[in-house]
N, C-alpha and C positions, 0 to 999 in steps of 0.2 A: 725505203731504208732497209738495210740488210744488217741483220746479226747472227754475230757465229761464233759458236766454240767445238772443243773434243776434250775428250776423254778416255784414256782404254778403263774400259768395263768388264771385269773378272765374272763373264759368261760369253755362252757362245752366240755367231750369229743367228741363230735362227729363234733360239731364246729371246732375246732383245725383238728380233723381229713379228715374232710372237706376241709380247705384251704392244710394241707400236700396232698392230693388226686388230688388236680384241679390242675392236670398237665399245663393246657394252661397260667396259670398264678403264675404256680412256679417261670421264671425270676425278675415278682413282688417283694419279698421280698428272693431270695435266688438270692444277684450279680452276685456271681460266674457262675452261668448259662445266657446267654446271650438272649437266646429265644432258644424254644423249636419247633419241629415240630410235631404237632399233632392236630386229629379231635376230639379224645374222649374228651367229657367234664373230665371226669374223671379217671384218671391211669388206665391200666388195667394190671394185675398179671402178669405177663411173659413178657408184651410184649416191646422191645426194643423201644425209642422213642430217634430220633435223636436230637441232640442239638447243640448249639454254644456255648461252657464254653471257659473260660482261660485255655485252655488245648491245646496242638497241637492235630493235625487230625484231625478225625471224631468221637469225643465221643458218646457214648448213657447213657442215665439213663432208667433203667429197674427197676419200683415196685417188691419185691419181697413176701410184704404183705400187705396188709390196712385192717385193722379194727378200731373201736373207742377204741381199747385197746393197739393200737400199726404200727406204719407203719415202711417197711423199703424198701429202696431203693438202688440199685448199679448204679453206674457213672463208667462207663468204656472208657477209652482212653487209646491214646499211648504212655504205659510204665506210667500209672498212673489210679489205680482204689479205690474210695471211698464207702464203706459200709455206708451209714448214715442209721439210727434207733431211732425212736423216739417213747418212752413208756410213755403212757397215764394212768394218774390215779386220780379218780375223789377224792377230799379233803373236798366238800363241796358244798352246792346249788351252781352254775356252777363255782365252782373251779377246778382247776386239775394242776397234778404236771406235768409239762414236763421233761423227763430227755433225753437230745438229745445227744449219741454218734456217733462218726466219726471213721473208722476205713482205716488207706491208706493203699498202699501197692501200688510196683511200682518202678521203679530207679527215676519220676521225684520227687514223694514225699518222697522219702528216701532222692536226693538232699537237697530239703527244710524239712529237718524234725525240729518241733520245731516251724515254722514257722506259723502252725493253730493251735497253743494251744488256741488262743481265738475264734477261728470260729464257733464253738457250741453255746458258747454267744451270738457272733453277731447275726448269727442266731435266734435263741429264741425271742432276741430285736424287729427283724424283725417281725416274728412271735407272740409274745405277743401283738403287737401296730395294726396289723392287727388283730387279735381274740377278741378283745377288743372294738375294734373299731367295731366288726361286731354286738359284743354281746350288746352293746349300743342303736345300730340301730334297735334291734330285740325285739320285745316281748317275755315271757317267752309263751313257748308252742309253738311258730313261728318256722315255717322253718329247723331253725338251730339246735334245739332241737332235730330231727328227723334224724337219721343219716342216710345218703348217701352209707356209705361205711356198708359192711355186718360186724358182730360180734359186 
C-alpha cells in the first residue's frame, strides 16, 4: 500500500531536511517511533539504527538518501516494512513543497491496510510546526540556511 500527501512548508529546503536527518530526535515529532538508538548527530546512508516503534521485535530505520532535495528512509521489523520518502522543492524565499510518501509492505501492514491513509498528513503537521517554528527562531542567512546534509 502506498500513501501520499504535500504541502508547501514556510522554510527552507535544507531546514526541513535537516530536522528529517537528526536521527536522535526523530521520536520528536514522528510517534510511531518510540526513541531511537544512536550517537550520530545525523542519519548516516546505510546504516541500520535500532529503535522502539509500535511494531513487534527489534525494528530498525536505515537512511537510504539525505539531501536537501529529498530524504528516504526504510523501517524494518517483523513481518512489517515502511519505505518513507520525502521530496523537497523550494517554491519561494524559504518556501518548499513537501510531498511525503509511505510505502508498506509486510503481513502486519497488509493486516491493517487502510489504516495510515492519513499518516503522511499527520506527519507533515508534525513536521511543518517544527520547521516553522525553527524558521522563526532563525535569521535569514543563520545556521539553518546552510545545509547539513550533502546535495
Amino acid at each position: 500500500m502506498e500513501y501520499i500527501e504535500s504541502r508547501v512548508i514556510n522554510a527552507s529546503r535544507a531546514t526541513i531536511a535537516n530536522i528529517l536527518a537528526d536521527i536522535r530526535r526523530l521520536p520528536e515529532w514522528n510517534p510511531a517511533i518510540l526513541s531511537v538508538t544512536a550517537i550520530d548527530p545525523r542519519a548516516l546512508v546505510g546504516k541500520p539504527y535500532p529503535i522502539r516503534a509500535k511494531l513487534p521485535g527489534s525494528p530498525t530505520i536505515t537512511y537510504e538518501h539525505v539531501s536537501t532535495d529529498s530524504v528516504v528512509w526504510r523501517l524494518d521489523g517483523l513481518q512489517a516494512h515502511e519505505t518513507g520518502a520525502w521530496n523537497l522543492v523550494s517554491v519561494g524565499d524559504h518556501k518548499t513543497k513537501v510531498t511525503h510518501a509511505i510505502t508498506h509492505s509486510g503481513a502486519i501492514f497488509r493486516v491493517l491496510a487502510g489504516a495510515f491513509r492519513t499518516v503522511p498528513g499527520l506527519r507533515l503537521d508534525r513536521l511543518q510546526r517544527r520547521a516553522e517554528y525553527v524558521h522563526e527562531r532563525t535569521r535569514p542567512g543563520d545556521v539553518n540556511d546552510r545545509p547539513e546534509v550533502s546535495g
